[in-house]
C-alpha positions in Angstrom: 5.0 9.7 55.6 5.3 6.7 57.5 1.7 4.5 58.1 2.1 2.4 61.5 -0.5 0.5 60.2 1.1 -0.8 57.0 4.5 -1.2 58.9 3.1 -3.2 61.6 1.5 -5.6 58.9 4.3 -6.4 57.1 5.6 -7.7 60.4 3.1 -10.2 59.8 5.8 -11.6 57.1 8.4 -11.7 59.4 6.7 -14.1 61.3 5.6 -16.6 58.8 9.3 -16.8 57.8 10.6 -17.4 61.1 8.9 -20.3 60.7 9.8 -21.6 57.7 13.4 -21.1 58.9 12.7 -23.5 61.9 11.2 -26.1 59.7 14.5 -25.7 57.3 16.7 -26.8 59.6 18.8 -29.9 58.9 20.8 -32.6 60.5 24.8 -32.8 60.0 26.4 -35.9 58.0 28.5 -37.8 60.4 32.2 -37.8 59.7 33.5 -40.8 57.6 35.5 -43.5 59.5 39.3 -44.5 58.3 39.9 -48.3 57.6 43.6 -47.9 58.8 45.3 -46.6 61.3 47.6 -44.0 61.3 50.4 -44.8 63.0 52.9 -45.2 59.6 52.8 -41.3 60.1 56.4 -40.5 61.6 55.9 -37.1 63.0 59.9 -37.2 64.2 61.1 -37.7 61.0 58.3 -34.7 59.8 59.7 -32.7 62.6 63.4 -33.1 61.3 62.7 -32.1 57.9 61.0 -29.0 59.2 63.5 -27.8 60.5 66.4 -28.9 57.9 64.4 -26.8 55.4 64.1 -23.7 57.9 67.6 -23.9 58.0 68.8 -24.0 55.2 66.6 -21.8 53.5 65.7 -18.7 56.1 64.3 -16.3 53.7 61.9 -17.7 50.9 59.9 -14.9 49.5 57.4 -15.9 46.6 59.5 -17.2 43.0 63.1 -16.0 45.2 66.0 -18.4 44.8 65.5 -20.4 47.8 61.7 -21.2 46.9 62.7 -22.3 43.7 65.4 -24.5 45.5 63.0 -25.8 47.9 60.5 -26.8 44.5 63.4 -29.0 43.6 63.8 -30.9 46.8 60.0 -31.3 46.8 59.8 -32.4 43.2 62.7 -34.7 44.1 61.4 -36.4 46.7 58.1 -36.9 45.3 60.1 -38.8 42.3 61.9 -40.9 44.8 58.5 -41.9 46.7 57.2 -42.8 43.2 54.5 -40.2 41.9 54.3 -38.7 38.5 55.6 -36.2 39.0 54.7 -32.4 37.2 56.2 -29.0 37.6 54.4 -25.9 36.4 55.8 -22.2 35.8 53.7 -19.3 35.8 53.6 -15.6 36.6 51.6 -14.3 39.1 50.8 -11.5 41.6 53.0 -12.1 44.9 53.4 -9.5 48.3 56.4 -8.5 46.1 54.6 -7.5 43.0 54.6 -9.8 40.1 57.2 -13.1 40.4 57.7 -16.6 38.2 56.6 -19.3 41.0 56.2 -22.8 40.8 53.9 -25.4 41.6 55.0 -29.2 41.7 52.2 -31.9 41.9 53.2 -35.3 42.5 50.5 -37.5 41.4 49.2 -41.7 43.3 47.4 -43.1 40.7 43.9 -44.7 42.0 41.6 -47.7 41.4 38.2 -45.7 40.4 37.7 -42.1 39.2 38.3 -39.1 42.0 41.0 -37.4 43.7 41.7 -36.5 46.9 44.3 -33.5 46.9 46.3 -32.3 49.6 48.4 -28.6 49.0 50.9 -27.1 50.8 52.7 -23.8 50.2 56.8 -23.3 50.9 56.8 -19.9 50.8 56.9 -17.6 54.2 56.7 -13.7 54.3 58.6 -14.2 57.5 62.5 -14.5 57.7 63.6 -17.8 59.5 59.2 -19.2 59.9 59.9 -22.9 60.7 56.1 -23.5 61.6 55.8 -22.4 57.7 57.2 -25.0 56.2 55.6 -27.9 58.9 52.8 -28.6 55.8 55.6 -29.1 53.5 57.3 -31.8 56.0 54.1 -33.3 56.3 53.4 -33.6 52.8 57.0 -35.0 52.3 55.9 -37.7 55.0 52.7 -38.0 53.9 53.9 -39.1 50.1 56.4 -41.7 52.2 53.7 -43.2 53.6 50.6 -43.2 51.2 53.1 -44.4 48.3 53.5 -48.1 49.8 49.8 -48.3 49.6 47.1 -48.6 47.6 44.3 -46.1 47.5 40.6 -46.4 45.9 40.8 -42.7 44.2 43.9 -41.1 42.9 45.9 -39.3 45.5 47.8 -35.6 44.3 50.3 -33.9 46.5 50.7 -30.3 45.8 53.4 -27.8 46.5 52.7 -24.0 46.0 53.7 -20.4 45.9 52.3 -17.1 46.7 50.5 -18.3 50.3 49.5 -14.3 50.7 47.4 -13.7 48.3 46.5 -17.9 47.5 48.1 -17.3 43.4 50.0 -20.4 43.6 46.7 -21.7 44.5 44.3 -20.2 42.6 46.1 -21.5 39.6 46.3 -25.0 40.9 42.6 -25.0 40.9 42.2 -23.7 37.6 44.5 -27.2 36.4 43.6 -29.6 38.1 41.9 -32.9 36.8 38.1 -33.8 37.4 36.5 -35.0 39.3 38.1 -33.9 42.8 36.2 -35.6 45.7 37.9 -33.3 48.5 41.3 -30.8 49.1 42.7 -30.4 52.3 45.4 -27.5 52.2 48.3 -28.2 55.1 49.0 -24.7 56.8 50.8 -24.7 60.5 50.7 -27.6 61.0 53.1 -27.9 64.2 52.7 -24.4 65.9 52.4 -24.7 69.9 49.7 -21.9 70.3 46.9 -22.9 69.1 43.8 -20.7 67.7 40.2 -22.2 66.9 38.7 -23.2 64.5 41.4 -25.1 62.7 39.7 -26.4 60.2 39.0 -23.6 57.8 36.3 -23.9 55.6 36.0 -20.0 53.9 36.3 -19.4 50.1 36.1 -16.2 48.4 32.3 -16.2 47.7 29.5 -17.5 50.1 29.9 -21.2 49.0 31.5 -23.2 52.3 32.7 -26.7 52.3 30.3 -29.3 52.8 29.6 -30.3 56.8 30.4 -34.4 55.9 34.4 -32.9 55.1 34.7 -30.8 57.9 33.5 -33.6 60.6 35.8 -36.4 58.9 38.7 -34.0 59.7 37.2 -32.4 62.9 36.6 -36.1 64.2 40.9 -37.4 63.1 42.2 -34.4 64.9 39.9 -34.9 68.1 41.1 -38.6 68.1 44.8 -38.0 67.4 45.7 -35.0 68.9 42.3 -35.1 72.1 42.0 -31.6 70.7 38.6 -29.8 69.7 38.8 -28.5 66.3 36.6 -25.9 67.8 33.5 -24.0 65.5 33.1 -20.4 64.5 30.2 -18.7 66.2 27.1 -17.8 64.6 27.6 -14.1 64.1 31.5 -15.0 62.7 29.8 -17.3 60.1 27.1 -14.6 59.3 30.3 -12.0 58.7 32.1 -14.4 56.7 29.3 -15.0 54.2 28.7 -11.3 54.0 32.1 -10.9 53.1 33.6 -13.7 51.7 37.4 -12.5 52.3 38.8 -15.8 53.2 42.7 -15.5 53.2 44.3 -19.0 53.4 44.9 -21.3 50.4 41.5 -23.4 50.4 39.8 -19.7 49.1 40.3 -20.4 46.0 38.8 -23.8 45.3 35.3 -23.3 45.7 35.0 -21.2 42.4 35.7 -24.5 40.5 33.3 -26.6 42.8 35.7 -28.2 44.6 35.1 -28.6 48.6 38.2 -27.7 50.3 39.6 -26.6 53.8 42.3 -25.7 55.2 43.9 -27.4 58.2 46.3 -25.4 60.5 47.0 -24.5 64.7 47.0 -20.8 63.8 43.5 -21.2 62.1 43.2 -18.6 59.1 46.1 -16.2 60.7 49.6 -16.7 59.2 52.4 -18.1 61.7 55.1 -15.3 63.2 58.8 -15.7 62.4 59.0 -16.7 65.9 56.5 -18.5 66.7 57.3 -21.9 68.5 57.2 -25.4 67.1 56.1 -28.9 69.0 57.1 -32.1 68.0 53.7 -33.9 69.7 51.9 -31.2 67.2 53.5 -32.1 63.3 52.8 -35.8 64.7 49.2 -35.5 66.1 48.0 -33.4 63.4 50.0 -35.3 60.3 48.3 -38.5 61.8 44.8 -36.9 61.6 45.8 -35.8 57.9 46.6 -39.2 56.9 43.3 -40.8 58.9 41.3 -38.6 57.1 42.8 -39.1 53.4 42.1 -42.5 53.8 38.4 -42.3 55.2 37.8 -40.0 52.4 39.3 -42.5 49.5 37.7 -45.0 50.5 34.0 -43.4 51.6 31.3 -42.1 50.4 31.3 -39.2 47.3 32.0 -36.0 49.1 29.2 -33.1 48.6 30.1 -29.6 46.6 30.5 -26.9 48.4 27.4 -25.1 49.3 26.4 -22.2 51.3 24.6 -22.7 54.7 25.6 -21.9 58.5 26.0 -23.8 61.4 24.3 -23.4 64.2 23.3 -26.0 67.2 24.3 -28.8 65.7 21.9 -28.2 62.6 22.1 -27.0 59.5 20.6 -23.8 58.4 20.9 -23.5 54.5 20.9 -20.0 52.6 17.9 -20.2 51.0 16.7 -20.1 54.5 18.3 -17.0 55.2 17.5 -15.2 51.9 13.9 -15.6 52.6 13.9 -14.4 56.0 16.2 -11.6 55.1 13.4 -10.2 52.2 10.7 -11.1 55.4 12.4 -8.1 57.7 12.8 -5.8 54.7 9.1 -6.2 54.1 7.8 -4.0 56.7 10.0 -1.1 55.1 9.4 -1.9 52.0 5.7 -1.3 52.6 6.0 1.5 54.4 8.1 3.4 52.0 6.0 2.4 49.2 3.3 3.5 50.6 4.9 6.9 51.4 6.3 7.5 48.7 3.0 7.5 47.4 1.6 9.7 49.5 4.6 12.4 48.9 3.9 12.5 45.4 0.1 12.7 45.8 0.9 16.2 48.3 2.8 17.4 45.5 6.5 16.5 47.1 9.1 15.8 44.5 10.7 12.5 45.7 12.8 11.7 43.1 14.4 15.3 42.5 15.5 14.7 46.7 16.7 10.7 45.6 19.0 12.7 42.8 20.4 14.2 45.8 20.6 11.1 48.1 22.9 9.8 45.3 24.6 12.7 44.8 26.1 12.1 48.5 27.4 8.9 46.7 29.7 10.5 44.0 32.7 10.6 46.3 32.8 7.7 47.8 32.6 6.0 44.2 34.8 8.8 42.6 37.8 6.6 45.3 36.6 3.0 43.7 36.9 4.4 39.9 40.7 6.1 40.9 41.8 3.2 42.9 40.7 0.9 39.7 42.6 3.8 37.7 45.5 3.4 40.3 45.8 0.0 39.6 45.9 0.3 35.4 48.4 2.9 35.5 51.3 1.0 37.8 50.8 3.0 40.9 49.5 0.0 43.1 51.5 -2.4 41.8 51.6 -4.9 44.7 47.7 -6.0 44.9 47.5 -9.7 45.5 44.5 -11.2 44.6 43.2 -11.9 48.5 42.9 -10.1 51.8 47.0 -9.8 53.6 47.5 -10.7 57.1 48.2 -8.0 58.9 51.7 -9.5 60.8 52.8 -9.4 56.8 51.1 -6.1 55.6 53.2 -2.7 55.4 52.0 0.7 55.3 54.8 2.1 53.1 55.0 6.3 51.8 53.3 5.5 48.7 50.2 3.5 50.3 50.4 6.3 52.7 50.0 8.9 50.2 47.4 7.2 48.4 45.2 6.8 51.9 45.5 10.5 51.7 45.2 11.1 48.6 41.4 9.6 48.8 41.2 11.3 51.9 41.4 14.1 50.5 39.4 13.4 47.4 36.3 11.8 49.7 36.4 15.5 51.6 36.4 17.7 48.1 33.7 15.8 46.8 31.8 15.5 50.0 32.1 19.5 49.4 31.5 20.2 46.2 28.1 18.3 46.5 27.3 20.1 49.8 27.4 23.4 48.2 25.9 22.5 44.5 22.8 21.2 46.9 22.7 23.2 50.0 19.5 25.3 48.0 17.6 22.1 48.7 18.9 20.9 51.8 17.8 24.5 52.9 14.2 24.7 50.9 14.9 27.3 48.4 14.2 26.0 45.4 12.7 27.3 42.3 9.1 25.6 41.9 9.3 23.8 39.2 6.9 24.3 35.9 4.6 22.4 34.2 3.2 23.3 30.9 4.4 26.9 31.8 2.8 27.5 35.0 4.6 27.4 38.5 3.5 24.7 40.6 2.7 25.2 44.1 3.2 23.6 46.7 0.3 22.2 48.9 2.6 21.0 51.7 5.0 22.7 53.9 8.0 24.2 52.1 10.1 21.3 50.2 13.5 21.2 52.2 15.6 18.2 53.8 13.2 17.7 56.5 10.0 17.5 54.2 8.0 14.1 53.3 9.9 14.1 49.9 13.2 14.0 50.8 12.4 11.1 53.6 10.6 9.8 50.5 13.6 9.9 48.3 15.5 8.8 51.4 14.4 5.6 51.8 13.5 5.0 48.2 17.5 5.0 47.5 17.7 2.8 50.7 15.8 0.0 49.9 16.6 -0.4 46.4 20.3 -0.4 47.2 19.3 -3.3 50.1 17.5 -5.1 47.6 20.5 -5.1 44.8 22.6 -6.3 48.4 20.3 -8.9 48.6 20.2 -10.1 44.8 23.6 -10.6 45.1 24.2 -12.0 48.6 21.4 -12.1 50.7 23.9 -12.3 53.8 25.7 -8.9 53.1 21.7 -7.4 52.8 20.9 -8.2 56.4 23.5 -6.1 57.6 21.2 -3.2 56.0 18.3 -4.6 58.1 18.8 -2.8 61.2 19.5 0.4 59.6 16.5 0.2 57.5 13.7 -0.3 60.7 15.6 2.2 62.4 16.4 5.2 59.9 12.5 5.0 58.5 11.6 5.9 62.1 13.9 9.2 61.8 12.2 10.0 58.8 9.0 8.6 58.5 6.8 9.7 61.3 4.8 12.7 61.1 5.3 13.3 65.0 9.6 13.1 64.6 11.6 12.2 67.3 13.3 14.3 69.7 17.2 15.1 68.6 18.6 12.6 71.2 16.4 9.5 70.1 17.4 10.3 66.2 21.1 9.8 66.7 21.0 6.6 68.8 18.7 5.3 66.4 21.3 6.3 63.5 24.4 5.0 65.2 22.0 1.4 66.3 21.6 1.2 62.2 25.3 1.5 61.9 26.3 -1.0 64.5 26.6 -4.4 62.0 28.9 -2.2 60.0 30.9 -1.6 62.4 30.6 -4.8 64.4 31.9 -6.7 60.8 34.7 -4.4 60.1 36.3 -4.7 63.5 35.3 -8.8 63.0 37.6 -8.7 60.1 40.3 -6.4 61.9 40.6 -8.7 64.7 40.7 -11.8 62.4 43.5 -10.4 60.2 45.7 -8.7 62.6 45.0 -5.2 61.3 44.9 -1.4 62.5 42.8 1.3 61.0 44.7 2.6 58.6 46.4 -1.1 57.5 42.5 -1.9 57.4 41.5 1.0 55.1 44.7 -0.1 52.7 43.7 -4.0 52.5 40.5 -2.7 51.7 42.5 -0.5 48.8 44.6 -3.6 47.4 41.3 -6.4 47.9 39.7 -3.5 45.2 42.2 -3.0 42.7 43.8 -6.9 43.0 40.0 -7.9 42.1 39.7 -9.9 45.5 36.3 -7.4 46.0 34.0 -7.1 43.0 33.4 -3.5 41.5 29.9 -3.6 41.5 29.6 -4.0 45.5 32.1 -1.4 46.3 29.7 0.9 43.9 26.4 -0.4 46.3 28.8 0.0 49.8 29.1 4.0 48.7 26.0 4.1 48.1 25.2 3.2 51.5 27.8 6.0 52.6 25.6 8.3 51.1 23.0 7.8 52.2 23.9 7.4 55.8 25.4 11.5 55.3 21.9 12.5 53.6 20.6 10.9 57.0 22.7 12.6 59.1 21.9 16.1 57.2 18.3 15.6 57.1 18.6 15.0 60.9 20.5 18.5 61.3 17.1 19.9 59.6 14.8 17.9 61.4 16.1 19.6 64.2 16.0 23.3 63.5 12.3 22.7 63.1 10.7 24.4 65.4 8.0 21.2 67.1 4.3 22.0 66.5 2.5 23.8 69.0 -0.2 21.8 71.0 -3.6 22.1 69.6 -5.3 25.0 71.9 -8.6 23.3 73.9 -11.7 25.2 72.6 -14.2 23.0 74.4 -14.1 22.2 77.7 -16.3 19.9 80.2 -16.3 16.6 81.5 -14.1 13.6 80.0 -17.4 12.2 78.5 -18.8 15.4 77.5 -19.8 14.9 73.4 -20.2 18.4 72.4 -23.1 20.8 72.4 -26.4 19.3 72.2 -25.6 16.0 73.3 -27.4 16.5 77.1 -30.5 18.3 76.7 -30.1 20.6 74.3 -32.5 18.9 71.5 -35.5 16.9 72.1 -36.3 13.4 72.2 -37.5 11.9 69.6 -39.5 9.3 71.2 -42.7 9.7 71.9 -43.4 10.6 75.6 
């Protein structure tokens, strides 16, 4: 099936993009610099009212008693300080199912259009979480301080709800007044441990806050607090963009355009209930908040947020990566089409062996449509709209029994398919008819090791990569590998020997694996707290329908690999072609010494 030829010149794409990508790289904007400095930031006093509030409120669950109470002290103060101040009620989903919670926004009217917003939530999953309520201290001091001044663009102080999950601000988002130049949510802000990076630029889709916002901030905390901000690597941005499951509060913002990030010493992990607290931190990092509020009201326009990576101190923007992404599918793409073609043309029936490529899919999207059914009949009831950190995630009996429950479901259907097709996967098959008569096959008999079923194979593969790719280029070139590799378990007319198959299958499904243990690491979780995030990102909407529906699709595939590869082997290898001439290494074949006369003239 597979033409080395064809395959090799589609690498010739691969190269010409490579190039364009190295001529599409693009220089940083430098951070902005603050007119004033900082020092009207009292970290003592921010310090003191951290731990007042800890105090006196231990436990404040999402819309609970004391997070209502806590609303009123904020909206208070903010009064005092002089801000309009506005209060807004709402229902939303919490980690304790649906609650009423509030968001107060105290409001610095400006000289010129634009707002700079800073958030910070007063909620904690944990009981007793002082470092929790540090970006509410902050913001307290921060309204103190920014109130006996006077600011180019408007200023608006938010408190919010629902940190798991980002409702509280989600809906601030939604409400809030254009045009917003920047919004810098306040998370630990005085923890002693510190993890990099922390400034957080993720959202829930592949947009990322512009560079010029991320420096300014970067550039305060370096020269307040002498500490890096630090970067995420290359293959941790790559992951991110793939799958956009950002879950701090700045997530949200993106979808309305606005560039946001999140600022906190635990980075995008949510603080313990014991974690300890530093006075040098709340003042160092409140300073570097306030430096870089007033460098941004006072600067340049700050860009929307856009989607690009980092990487050397350059810029490498997506459009970059789509191209070269569609570049290393090439070569596969090709190749397939071009055997494809060929199957057909020897009489294979390619898409009769794609029908049963996606009928390997069935299960795995059976689970999406019953989870989606889960969640319309009140069985998952707790789903917040965003990823849960796994120090606040529990693995009660009923998410336990659902685990199983699709467990179990996964495994029937996995079944049922395997014995509706095992007359295929085996090669006995009724020929099919055409205008009456049988048609025969010219090729070897039509089973899961046959050019038709590689055919069908990789037919389902690449158009499944493609629709990745349509929709997120980044989440496509986790396919990449698996493509080059799995057409060379397939493709060749020679095929590879059993041992050289699987660690070519298990190299396609490395990036896989590589980004869901990324995203275990970075949220805290185990396997099984994994698979139910996974469960409540679906049916809280966090993960779109659609590319659950393409990931089983993938599934299935890689199990029609994996069978095909059991066929593949119980083929018995061809025979070496017996030598019927024998002589020496340049020896042409009778006639060729001798044997016929010259036909020049002697």
């Amino acid at each position: 099936m597979l033409d080395p030829r064809i395959y090799r010149t589609g690498l010739i794409v691969v190269a010409l993009a490579v190039i364009v990508v190295a001529f599409s790289l693009g220089n940083q904007q430098s951070p902005l610099n603050a007119n004033l400095v900082p020092d009207a930031f009292n970290g003592s006093t921010a310090y003191a009212t951290m731990g007042n509030l800890a105090a006196q409120y231990p436990l404040r669950r999402p819309g609970s008693d004391a997070d209502n109470q806590i609303a009123d002290d904020v909206a208070s103060a903010l009064r005092q300080d002089g801000l309009q101040v506005q209060r807004t009620a709402f229902s939303a989903q919490t980690i304790d199912g649906p609650r009423m919670i509030q968001t107060v926004t105290g409001t610095l009217a400006g000289l010129t259009p634009g707002s700079i917003v800073i958030v910070a939530h007063r909620d904690s999953a944990h009981l007793g979480a002082a470092s929790d309520l540090s970006g509410t201290a902050v913001l307290l001091e921060l309204a103190q301080v920014l109130s006996s001044q006077s600011q180019q663009r408007s200023i608006v102080l938010a408190s919010t709800s629902s940190s798991i999950g980002a409702a509280g601000a989600a809906q601030l988002a939604r409400n809030l007044p254009q045009p917003v130049d920047a919004v810098i949510v306040l998370g630990d802000m005085a923890g002693s441990v510190v993890r990099t990076p922390v400034v957080v630029p993720w959202s829930d889709s592949t947009l990322v806050a512009p560079p010029l916002l991320r420096n300014t901030i970067a550039s305060a905390i370096q020269q307040q607090t002498t500490m890096s901000a630090g970067e995420e690597s290359i293959g941790g941005q790559f992951l991110h963009l793939a799958f956009p499951l950002a879950a701090s509060e700045q997530r949200p913002f993106a979808a309305s355009g606005e560039p946001a990030v999140l600022v906190s010493t635990s980075g995008s992990r949510v603080p313990s209930s014991g974690e300890k607290t530093s006075e040098y931190q709340i003042a160092g990092f409140g300073r570097a908040v306030l430096q870089s509020v007033s460098a941004l009201e006072s600067g340049t326009s700050v860009p929307a947020p856009s989607s690009y990576m980092l990487w050397s101190g350059k810029v490498i923007p997506s459009w970059a990566v789509r191209l070269l992404v569609l570049a290393l599918m090439a070569p596969v793409l090709i190749a397939t089409i071009d055997g494809v073609a060929r199957a057909r043309r020897r009489g294979h029936r390619v898409g009769r062996w794609a029908l049963w490529v996606l009928a390997w899919c069935l299960p795995f999207a059976l689970a999406v449509l019953v989870v989606l059914g889960l969640r319309l009949i009140g069985a998952i009831n707790i789903a917040p709209p965003g990823p849960i950190d796994g120090s606040v995630l529990t693995l009660g009996g009923r998410a336990a029994a659902i685990l199983v429950g699709l467990g179990i479901l996964i495994l029937l259907g996995l079944i049922g398919v395997w014995w509706g097709g095992r007359r295929m996967w085996s090669g006995n098959v009724a020929p099919e008819a055409t205008n009456g008569h049988a048609r025969r096959r010219q090729s070897a008999p039509d089973d899961a090791a046959s050019p038709g079923a590689a055919g069908g194979l990789m037919l389902v593969l690449c158009l499944v990569t493609l629709a990745l790719w349509l929709g997120n280029p980044f989440a496509a070139a986790l396919m990449v590998v698996g493509l080059h590799c799995w057409l060379w378990i397939v493709g060749p007319e020679n095929r590879l020997r059993a041992p050289w198959a699987v660690l070519l299958l298990l190299a396609g499904l490395v990036p896989g694996v590589l980004a869901a243990l990324y995203y275990m690491t970075a949220l805290g979780l185990g396997l099984a707290p994994a698979a139910w995030n996974a469960v409540l990102m679906l049916a809280g909407g966090d993960y779109s329908v659609m590319a659950a529906l393409e990931w089983s699709i993938v599934l299935g595939c890689v199990i029609s690999l994996a069978l095909m590869m059991v066929r593949i082997a119980r083929q018995p290898r061809p025979a070496d072609a017996p030598v019927t001439i024998r002589g020496p290494v340049t020896y042409a074949g009778p006639g060729s010494i001798g044997s016929t006369q010259s036909t020049l003239r002697r």
